[in-house]
LOFIPA-149417 format. One record per residue: residue in three letters; x, y, z of N, C-alpha, C in turn. Coordinates in steps of 0.001 Angstrom, whole numbers, plus 500000, padded with zeros to 6 digits. Atoms other than C-alpha are relative to their C-alpha. Example, Ala and Ser with C-alpha at 12.3 -4.5 7.8 and 13.67 -1.06 7.14 Angstrom:
BEGIN
ALA500890498810500000512300495500507800500900501200500000 SER499180498810499940513670498940507140499230501090500730 
//
This chain:
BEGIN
UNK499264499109500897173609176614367290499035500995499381 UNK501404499237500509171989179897366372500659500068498541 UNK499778500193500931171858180299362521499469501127499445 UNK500755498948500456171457182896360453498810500512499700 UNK501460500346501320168109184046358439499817499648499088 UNK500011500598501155167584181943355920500163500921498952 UNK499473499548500976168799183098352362498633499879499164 UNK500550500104501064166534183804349589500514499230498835 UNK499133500916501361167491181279346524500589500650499213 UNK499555499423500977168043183953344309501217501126500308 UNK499490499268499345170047185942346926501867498919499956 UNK499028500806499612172801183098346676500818499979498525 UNK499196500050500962175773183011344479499666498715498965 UNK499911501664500530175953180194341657501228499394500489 UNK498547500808499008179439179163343369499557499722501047 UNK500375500234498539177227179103346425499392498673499703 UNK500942501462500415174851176491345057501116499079499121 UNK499371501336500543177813174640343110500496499000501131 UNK498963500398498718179830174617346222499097498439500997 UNK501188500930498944176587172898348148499826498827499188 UNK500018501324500698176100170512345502501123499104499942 UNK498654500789499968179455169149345518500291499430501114 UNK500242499987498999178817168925349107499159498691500335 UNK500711500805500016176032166973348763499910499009499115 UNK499524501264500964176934164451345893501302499363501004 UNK498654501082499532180352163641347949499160499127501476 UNK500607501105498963178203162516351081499021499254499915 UNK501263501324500536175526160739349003499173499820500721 UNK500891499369499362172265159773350480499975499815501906 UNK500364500193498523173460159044354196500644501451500987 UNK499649498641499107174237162720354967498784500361500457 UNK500849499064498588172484164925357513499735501201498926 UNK500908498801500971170377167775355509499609501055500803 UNK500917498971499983168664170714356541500170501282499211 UNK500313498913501333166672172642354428498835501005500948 UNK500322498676499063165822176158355654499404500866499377 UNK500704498371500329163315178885355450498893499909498699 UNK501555500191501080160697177043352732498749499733500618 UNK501255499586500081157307177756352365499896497987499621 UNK500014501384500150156510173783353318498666499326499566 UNK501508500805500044153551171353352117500041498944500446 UNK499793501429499290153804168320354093499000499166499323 UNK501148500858500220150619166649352866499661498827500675 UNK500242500727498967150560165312355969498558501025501111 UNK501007498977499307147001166482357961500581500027501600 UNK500007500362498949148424165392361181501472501144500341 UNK498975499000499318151615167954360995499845501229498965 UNK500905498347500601149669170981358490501499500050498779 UNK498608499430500838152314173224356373499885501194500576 UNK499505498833499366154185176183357329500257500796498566 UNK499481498628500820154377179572355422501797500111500088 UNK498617500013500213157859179080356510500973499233500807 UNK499767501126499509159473176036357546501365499202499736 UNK498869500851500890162497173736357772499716498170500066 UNK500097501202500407162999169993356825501024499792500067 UNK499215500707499696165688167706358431500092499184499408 UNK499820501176500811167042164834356606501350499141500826 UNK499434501038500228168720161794357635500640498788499801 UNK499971501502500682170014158518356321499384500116498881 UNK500718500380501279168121159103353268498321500303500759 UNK501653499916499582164923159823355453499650501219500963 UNK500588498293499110162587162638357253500141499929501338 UNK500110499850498152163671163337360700499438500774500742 UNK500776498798499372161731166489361690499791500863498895 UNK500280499639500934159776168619360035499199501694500761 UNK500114499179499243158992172199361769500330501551499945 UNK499622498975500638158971175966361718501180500503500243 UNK498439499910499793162400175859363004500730498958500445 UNK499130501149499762164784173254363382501482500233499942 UNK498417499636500145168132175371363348500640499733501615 UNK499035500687498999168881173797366672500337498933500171 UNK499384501440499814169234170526365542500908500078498637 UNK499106499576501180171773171738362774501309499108500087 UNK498750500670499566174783170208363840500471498832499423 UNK499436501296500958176797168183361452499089500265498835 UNK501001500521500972173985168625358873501047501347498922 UNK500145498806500785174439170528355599499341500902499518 UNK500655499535500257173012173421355502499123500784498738 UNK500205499321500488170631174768352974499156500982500105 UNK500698499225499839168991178276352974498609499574498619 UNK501003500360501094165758177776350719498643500667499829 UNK500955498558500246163854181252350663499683500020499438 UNK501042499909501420161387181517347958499925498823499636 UNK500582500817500338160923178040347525498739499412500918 UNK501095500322499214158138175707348199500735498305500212 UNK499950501559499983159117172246349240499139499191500477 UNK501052501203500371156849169207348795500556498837499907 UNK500477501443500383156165165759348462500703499890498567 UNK500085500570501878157868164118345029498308499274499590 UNK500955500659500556155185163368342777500081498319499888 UNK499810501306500054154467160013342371499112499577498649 UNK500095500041501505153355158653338588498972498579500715 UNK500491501973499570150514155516339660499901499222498879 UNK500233501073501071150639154153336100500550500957498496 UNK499668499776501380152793154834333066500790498729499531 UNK498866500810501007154050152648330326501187500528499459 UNK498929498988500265157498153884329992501078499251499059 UNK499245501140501079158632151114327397500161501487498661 UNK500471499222500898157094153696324820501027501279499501 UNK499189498540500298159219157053324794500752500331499396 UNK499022499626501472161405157096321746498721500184498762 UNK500780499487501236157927157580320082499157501162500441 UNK500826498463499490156750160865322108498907500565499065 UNK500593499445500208153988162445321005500184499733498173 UNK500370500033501169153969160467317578498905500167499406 UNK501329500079500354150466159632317298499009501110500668 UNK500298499084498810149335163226319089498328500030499771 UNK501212500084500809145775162860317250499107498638500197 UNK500094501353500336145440159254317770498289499513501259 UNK501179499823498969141967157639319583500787498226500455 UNK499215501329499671142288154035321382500589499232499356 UNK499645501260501479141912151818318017501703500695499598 UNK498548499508500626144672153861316962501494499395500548 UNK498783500418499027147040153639319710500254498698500422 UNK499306501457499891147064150184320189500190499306498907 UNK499373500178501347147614149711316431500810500412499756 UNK498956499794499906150281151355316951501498499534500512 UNK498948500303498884151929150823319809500149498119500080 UNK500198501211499220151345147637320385499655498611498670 UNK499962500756501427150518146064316566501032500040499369 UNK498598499689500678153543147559315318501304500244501107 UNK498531499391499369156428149386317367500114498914500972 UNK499937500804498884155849146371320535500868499102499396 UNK499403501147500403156826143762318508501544500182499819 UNK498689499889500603160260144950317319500965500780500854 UNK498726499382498707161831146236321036500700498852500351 UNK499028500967499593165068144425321744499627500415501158 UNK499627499738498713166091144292325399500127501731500158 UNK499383498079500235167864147787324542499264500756500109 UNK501039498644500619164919149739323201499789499616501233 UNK500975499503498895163301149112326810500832500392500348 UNK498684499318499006166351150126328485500220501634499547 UNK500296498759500861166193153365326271499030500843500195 UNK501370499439499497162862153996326833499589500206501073 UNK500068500190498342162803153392330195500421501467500351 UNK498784499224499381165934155758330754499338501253499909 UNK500041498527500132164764158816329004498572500536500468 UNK501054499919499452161460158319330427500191499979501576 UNK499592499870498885162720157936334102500436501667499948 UNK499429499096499610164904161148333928499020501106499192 UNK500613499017500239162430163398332367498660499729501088 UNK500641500203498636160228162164335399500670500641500972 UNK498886499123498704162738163308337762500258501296499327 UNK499751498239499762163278166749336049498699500631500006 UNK501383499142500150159686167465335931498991499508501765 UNK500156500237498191159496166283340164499238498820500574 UNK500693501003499323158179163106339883501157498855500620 UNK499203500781499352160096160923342196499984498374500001 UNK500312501354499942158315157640341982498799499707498734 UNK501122500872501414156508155515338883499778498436500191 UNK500275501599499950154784152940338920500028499912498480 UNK499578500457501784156057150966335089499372499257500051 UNK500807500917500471153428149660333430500658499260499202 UNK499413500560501478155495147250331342499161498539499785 UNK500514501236500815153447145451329074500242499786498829 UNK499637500571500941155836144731326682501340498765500367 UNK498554500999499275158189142332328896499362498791499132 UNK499861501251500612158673140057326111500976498767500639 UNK499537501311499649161318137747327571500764501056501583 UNK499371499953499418163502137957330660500961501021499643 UNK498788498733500895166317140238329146498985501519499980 UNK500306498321500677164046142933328373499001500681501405 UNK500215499792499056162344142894332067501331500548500775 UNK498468499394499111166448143163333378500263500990499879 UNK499042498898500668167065145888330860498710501153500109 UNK500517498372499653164239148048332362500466500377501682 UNK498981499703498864165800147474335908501237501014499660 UNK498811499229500369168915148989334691499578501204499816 UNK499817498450500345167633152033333392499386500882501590 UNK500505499447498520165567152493337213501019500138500430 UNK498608499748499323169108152205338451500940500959499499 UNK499087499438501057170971154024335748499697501753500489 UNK500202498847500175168410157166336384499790500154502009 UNK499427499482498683168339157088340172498443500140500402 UNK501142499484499471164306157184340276499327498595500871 UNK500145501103498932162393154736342827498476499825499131 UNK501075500340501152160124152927340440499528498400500858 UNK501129501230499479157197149896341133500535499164498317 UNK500241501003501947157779147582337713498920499349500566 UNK501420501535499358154392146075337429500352499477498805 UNK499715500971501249155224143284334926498773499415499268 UNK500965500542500905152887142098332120500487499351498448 UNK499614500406501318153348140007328996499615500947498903 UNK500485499175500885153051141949325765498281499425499287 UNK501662500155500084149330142399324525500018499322498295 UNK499882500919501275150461140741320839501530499556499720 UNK499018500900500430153159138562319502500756499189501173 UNK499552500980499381155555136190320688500691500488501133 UNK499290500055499176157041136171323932500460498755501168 UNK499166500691499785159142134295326465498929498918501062 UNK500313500842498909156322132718328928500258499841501085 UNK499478499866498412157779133997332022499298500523500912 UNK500892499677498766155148135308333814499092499262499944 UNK499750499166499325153877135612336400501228499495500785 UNK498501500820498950156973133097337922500813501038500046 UNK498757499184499743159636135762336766499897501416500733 UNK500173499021499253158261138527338962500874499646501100 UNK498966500621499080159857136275341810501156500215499966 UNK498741499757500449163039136430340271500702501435500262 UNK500472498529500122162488140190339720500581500394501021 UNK499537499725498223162181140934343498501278499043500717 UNK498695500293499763164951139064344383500955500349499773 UNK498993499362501042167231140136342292500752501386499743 UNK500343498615500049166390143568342430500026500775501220 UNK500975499291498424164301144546345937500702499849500987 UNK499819500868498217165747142338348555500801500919500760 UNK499573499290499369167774145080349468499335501025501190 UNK500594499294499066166736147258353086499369500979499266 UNK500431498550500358166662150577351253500113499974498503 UNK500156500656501657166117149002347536498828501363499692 UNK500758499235500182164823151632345571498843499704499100 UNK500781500653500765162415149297343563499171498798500949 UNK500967500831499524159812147310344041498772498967498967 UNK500595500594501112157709144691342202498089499808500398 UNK501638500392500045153776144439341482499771499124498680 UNK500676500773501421151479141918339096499654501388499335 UNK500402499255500412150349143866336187498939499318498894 UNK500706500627500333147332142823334811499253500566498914 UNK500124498741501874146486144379330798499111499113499330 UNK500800500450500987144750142989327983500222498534499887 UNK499771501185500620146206139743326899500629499369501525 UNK500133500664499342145869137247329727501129498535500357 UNK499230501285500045148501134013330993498939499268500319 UNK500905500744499359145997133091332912498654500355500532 UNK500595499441499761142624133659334096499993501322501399 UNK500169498929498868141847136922336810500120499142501255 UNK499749500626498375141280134820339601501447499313500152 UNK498387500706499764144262132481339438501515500716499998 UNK499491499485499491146381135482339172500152501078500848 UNK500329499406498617144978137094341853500921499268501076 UNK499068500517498640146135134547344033501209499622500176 UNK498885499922499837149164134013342662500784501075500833 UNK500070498693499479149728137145343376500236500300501814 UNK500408499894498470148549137227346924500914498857500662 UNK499128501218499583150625133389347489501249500788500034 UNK499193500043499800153184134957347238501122501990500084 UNK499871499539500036152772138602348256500207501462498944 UNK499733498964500858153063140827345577498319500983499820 UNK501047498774500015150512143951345108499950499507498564 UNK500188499750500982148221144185341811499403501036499436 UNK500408498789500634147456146651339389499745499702498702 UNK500894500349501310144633146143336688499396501257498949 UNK500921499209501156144298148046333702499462500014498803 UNK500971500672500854142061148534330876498943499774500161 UNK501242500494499555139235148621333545499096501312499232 UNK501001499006500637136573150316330661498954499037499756 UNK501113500754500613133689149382329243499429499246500432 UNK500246501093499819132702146524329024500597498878500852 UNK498729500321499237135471145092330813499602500203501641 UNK500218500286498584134058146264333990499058499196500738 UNK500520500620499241131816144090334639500471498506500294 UNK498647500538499451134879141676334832500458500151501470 UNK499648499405498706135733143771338151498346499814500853 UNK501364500922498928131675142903339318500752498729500152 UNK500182501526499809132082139361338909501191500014501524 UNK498644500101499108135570139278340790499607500866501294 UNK500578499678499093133899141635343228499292499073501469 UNK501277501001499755130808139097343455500969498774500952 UNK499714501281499207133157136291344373501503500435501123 UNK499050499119499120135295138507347006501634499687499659 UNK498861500196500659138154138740344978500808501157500363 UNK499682498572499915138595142470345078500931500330502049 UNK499474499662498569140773143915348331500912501341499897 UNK499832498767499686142973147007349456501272499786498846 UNK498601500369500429146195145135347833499839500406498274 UNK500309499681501743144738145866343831499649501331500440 UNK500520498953500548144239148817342275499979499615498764 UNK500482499811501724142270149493338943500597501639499349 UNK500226499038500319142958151740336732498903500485498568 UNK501132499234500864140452153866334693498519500124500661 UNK501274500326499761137120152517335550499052500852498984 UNK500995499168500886135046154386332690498676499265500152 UNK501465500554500505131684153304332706499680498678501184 UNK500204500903498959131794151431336390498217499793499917 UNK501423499860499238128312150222337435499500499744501203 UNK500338499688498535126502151227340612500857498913501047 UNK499835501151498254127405147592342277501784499861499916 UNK498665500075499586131210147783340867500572500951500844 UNK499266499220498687131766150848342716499546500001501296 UNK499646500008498686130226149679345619500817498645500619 UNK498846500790499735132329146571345371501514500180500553 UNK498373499758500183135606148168345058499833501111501816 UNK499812499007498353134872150932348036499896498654500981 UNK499992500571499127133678147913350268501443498726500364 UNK498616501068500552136914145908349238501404500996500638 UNK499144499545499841139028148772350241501018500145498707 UNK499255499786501598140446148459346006500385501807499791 UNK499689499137500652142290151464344990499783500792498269 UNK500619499232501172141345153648341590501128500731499804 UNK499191499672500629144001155082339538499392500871498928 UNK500846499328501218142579157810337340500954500764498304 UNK498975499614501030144534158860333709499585500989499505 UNK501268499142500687142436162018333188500571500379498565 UNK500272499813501280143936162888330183500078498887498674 UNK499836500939501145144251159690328293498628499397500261 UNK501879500266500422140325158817329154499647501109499532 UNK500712498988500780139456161995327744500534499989498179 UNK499990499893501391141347162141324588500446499085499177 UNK500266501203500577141745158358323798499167499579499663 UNK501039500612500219138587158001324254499608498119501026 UNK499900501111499345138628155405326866498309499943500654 UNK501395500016499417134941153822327632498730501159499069 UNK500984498760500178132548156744327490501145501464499750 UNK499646498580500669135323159368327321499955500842501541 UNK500480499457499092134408160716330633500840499298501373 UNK499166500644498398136704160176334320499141500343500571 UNK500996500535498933135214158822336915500464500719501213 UNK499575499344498801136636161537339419498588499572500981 UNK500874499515499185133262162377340854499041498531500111 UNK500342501360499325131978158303340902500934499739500949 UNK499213500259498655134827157909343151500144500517501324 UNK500382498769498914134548160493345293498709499430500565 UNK501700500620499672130702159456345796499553499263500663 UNK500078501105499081131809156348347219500768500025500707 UNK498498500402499341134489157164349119501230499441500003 UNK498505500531499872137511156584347394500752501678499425 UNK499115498376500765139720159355346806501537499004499085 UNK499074500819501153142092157999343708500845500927500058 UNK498573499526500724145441158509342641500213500668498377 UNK500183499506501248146313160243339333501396499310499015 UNK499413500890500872148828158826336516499914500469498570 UNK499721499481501079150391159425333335499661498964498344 UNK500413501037501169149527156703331164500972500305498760 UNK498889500147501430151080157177327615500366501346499280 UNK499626498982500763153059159522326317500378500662498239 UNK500012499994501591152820158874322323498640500691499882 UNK501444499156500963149437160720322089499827501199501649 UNK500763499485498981149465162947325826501501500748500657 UNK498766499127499715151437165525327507501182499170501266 UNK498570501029498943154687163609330205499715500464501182 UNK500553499726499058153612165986333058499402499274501284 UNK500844499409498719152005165485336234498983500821500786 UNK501160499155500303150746168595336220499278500306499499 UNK501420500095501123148765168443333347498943499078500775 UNK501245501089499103146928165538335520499438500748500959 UNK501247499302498513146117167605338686499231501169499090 UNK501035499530500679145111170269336537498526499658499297 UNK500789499865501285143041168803333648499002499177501623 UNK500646500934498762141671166512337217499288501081500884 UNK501276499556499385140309169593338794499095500606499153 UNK501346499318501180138893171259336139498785499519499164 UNK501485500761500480136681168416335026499642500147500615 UNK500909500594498817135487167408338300499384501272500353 UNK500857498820499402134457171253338685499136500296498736 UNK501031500140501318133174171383334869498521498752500139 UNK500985500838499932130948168271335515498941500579501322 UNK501210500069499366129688169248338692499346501256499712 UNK500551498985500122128714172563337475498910499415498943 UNK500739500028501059127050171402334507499003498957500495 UNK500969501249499448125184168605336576498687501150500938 UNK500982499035499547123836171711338599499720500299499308 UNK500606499192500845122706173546336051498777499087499295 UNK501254500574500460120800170630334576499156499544500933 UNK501053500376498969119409169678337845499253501022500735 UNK500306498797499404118527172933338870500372500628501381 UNK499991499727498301120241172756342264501644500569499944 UNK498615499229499726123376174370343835501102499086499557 UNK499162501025499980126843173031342894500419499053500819 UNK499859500855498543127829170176344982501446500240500678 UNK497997500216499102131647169616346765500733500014498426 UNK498483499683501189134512170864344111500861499322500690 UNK498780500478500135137456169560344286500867501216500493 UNK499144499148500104140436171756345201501141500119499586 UNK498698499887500698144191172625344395500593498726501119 UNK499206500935498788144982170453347924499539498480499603 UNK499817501091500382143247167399346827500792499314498689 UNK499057500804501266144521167019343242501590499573500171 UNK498599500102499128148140167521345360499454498307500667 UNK499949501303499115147024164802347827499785498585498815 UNK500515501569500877145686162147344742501723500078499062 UNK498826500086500763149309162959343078501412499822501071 UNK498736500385498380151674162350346768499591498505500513 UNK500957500605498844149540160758349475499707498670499181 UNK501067500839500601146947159194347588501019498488498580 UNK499249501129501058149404157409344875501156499194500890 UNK498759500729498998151963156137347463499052498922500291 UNK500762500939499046148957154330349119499359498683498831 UNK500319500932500945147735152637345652501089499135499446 UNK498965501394500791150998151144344718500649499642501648 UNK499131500286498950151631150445348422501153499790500704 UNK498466499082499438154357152386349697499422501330500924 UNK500936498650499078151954154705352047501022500448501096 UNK499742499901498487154103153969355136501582500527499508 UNK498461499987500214157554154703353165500048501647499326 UNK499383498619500243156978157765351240498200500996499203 UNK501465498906500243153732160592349660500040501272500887 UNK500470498739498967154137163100352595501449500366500551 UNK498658499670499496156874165178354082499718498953501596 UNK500375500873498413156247162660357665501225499207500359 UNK499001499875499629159117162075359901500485498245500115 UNK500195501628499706160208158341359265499637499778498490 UNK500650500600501553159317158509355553501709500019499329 UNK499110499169501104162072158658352797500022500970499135 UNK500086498946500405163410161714352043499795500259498347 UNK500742500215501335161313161637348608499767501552499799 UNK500503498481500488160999165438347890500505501056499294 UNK500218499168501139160930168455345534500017501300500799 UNK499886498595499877162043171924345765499505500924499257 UNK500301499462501069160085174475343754500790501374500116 UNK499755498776499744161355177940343328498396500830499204 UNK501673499185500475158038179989343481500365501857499829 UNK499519498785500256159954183440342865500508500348498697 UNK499590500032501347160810182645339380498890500685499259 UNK500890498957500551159164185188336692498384499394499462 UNK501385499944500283155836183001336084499497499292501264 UNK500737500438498618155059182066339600499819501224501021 UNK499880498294499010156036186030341474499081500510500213 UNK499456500446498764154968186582343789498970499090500585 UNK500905500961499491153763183902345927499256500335501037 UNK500829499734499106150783184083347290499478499322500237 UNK500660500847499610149072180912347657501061498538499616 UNK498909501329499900151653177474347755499671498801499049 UNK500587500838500703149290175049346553499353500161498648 UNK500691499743500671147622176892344220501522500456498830 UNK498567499511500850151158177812342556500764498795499704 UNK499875501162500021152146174223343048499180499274498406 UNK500911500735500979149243172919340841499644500606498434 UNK500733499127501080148459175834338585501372500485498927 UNK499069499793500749151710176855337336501237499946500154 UNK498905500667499928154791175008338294500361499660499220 UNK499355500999501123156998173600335195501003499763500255 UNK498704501183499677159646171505334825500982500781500586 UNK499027499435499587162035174324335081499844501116501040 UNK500112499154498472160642176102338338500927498553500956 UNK499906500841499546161638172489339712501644500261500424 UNK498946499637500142165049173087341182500920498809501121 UNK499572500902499177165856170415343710498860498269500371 UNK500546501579499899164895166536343459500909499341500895 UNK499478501117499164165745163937346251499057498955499922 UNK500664501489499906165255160474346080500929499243501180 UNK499414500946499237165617158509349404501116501169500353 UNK498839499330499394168054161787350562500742500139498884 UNK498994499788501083170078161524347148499556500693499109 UNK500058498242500880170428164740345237499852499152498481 UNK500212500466501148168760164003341547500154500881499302 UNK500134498897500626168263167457340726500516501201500605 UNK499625498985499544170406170557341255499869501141499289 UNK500122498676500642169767173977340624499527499575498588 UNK500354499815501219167684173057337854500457499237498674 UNK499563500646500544169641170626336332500532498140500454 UNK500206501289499472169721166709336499501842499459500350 UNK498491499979499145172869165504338526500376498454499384 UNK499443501262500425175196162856336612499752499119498773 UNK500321501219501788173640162144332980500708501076498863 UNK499460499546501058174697163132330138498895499923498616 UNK500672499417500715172306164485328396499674499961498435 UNK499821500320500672173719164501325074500371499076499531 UNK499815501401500344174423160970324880498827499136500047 UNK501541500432499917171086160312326091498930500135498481 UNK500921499450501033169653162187322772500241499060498897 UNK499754501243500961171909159823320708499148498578500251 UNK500387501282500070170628156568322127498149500060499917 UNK501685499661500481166936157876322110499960499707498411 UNK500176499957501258167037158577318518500273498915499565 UNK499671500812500702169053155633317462499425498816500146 UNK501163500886499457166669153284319243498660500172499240 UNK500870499613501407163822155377317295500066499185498858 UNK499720500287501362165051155046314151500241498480499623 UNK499569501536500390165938151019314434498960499403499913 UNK501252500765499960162392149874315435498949500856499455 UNK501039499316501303160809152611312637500560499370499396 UNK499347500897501723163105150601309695499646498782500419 UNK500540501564500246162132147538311136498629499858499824 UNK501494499734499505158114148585311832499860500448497885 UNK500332499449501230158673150122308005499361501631499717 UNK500159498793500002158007153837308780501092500878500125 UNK498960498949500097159973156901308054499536501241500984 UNK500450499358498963159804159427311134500560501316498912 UNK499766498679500592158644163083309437499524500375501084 UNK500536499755499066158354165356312379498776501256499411 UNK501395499119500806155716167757309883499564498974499602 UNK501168500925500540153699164524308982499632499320500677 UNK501087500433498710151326162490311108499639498490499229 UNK500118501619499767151306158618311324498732499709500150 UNK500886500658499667148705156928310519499811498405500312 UNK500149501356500394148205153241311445498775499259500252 UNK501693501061499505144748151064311378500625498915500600 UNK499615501070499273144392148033313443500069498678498986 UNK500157500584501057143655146313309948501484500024499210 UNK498331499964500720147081147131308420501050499719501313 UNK498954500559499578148788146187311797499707498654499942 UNK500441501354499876147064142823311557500905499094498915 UNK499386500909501162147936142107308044501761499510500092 UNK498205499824500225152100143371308520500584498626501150 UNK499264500961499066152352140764312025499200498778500038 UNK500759501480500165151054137088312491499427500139501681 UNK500288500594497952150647137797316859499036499862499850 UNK500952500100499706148202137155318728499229501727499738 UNK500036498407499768145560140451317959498472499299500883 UNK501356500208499131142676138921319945499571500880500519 UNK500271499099498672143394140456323010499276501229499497 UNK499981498730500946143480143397321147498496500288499539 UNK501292499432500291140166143521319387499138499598501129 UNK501099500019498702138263142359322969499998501405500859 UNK500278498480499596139499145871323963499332500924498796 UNK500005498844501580138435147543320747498132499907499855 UNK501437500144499708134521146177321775499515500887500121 
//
């Protein structure tokens, strides 16, 4: 079938794009797709990107990927998609998404702070609900800002109930999330891990095309020692993901090294202040690296300083990750950014004091590949999704790069990384199912969402004993969360070393 010339996005009616969306919500994700005439990034090396390219879809997955594909049209729905760029969904390798009814409270805050916060005060006093809350509005502002997949750090799964009621909101918002499960890092909880991970995946996963998936999550406050849930772990399949790896703390990740503990199936995240033999542990282990560039820089995690360019050194190319959003921007892109601009700030300034030429920069394509590729492969999901690759799930992101702060496009990646925002973002698929249309998230309700945010807020500030002024700035010591709760704060001050 010959087919027209693809349409410019902006060349298309809004009845044109309602019409298509209505189109594509009634056949849900086992319709036939093609998307026509974008400027493609596969972040696949083995099939490049095209200046101008289409992308087949379906069952929910990539069937061809090529600078023309309008002869395998047939039955599919077509979209024209001129002036965009389509990509890879981002993928998130580590946020706590319990947190997000307290956005950008503590925006000032350093580690001591934030876990006197978070975690001395506001942890203790989440029902089931508040995670389900937090979860939610933290999922769907992931999906309007193109991240498709998160790995959930939840380390506040106080009991059973409040592990279910962050399932729900992964289901509720439609995004394809990892729960890595962890007990909370103070007060009482239910004693269910690591057994109720089992449960978890059952419950949850067992499905073919389940859009969840379960990992250990391994934080501050301990059930059991490292090794023993290593192998739990490993007995019985599940991937881990250790964070908190700073300081002092890493030579935790030697030892476990030392006694070949370490393998491809963990990833760390942070590593501040590795030494020489942990990073050649972890490269010879095949261990993954998870980097949070802006919450080691302005938490203050370790030394303060990401370990881009130790990783690199040894041959790991890491994933990137949002870590917490009570003191750091929700983005993605703030990560590939603030991620090349160190790694080119350090190595410049390393030349200059060594007197020799700069070494290997970084570019706009890797910080892309450590935010697709590279994070699919650390929460192990490499073979399912990170790259437009034919056989993956259709996991991907439409940008419009013709919009007034991207015009005109002249470089893909570099427009991708440098100045994409939420609202260039105009088309999200998860698994083939439309999340995001024209710019707007498909099936929530928005304003009901704002109610249960807030009212979730406001229940665990009157119980915590704080009044939310959005002109005044929260302070809490780890000394005044000690005195107000009886938990455990051990854990707590062994990170605070």
């Amino acid at each position: 079938m010959q087919l027209p010339t693809p349409r410019r996005y902006y060349e298309q009616t809004p009845e044109e794009w309602r019409v298509l969306g209505e189109r594509l919500a009634a056949a849900g994700p086992e319709a036939r797709i093609l998307l026509r005439g974008a400027t493609v990034i596969t972040v696949d090396p083995t099939i490049g990107d095209f200046d101008e390219g289409d992308v087949l879809i379906d069952g929910g997955k990539i069937e061809a990927v090529a600078p023309d594909l309008s002869g395998r049209a047939d039955g599919a729905i077509t979209i024209d998609m001129g002036g965009m760029i389509v990509l890879p969904g981002i993928i998130d390798g580590h946020r706590h998404c319990w947190q997000n009814q307290f956005r950008r409270i503590i925006p000032d805050a350093d580690l001591t702070e934030y876990m006197a916060t978070l975690h001395g005060d506001f942890a203790l006093e989440y029902r089931p609900h508040d995670i389900y809350v937090g979860n939610l509005v933290t999922m769907l502002s992931l999906l309007d800002s193109g991240v498709t997949c998160v790995t959930d750090c939840a380390h506040n799964t106080r009991t059973r109930a409040h592990a279910d009621a962050a399932f729900k909101a992964y289901a509720d918002s439609g995004i394809r999330a990892v729960h890595a499960g962890a007990p909370s890092n103070a007060g009482d909880w239910e004693g269910h891990l690591p057994a109720d991970l089992l449960r978890l995946r059952e419950q949850y996963c067992s499905g073919p095309d389940s859009l969840t998936t379960v990992r250990m999550f391994i934080d501050v406050r301990r059930v059991m020692p490292a090794p023993d849930l290593f192998a739990f772990a490993r007995d019985h399949g599940l991937g881990i993901t250790m964070d908190a790896v700073i300081g002092h703390r890493c030579n935790e990740i030697v030892e476990l090294g030392r006694a070949g503990l370490l393998g491809p199936d963990l990833t760390l995240i942070h590593c501040n202040d590795m030494p020489e033999e942990g990073w050649e542990l972890i490269a010879g282990a095949g261990t993954k690296v998870t980097l949070a560039t802006t919450s080691e820089q302005q938490l203050g995690l370790g030394s303060g300083v990401p370990v881009i360019q130790a990783a690199l050194d040894h041959g790991i190319r890491p994933c990137l990750s949002g870590d917490v959003e009570v003191c750091l921007a929700g983005d993605m892109f703030t990560q590939m950014r603030t991620t090349l601009t160190t790694q080119r700030m350090l190595a410049k300034a390393k030349s200059e004091r060594d007197g020799q030429n700069v070494g290997n920069l970084i570019s706009h394509s890797d910080v892309l590949e450590f935010a697709t590729r590279r994070a699919a492969d650390a929460i192990g999901l490499c073979d399912q999704i990170g790259s437009l690759t034919p056989g993956k799930y259709a996991d991907l992101i439409a940008i419009r790069a013709e919009d007034i702060n991207n015009l005109p496009l002249n470089n893909a990646v570099g427009t991708v990384v440098l100045a994409t925002e939420s609202r260039n973002i105009d088309i999200v698929f998860v698994g083939g199912a439309i999340r995001k249309w024209q710019g707007e998230l498909v099936g929530q309700d928005i304003d009901a969402l704002r109610t249960l945010v807030r009212d979730s807020r406001d229940h665990i500030a009157e119980r915590v004993g704080f009044r939310i002024r959005p002109t005044g700035r929260l302070h809490v010591s780890h000394e005044d969360s000690q005195r107000r709760h009886s938990g455990d704060f051990d854990s707590i001050k062994d990170l605070m070393r």
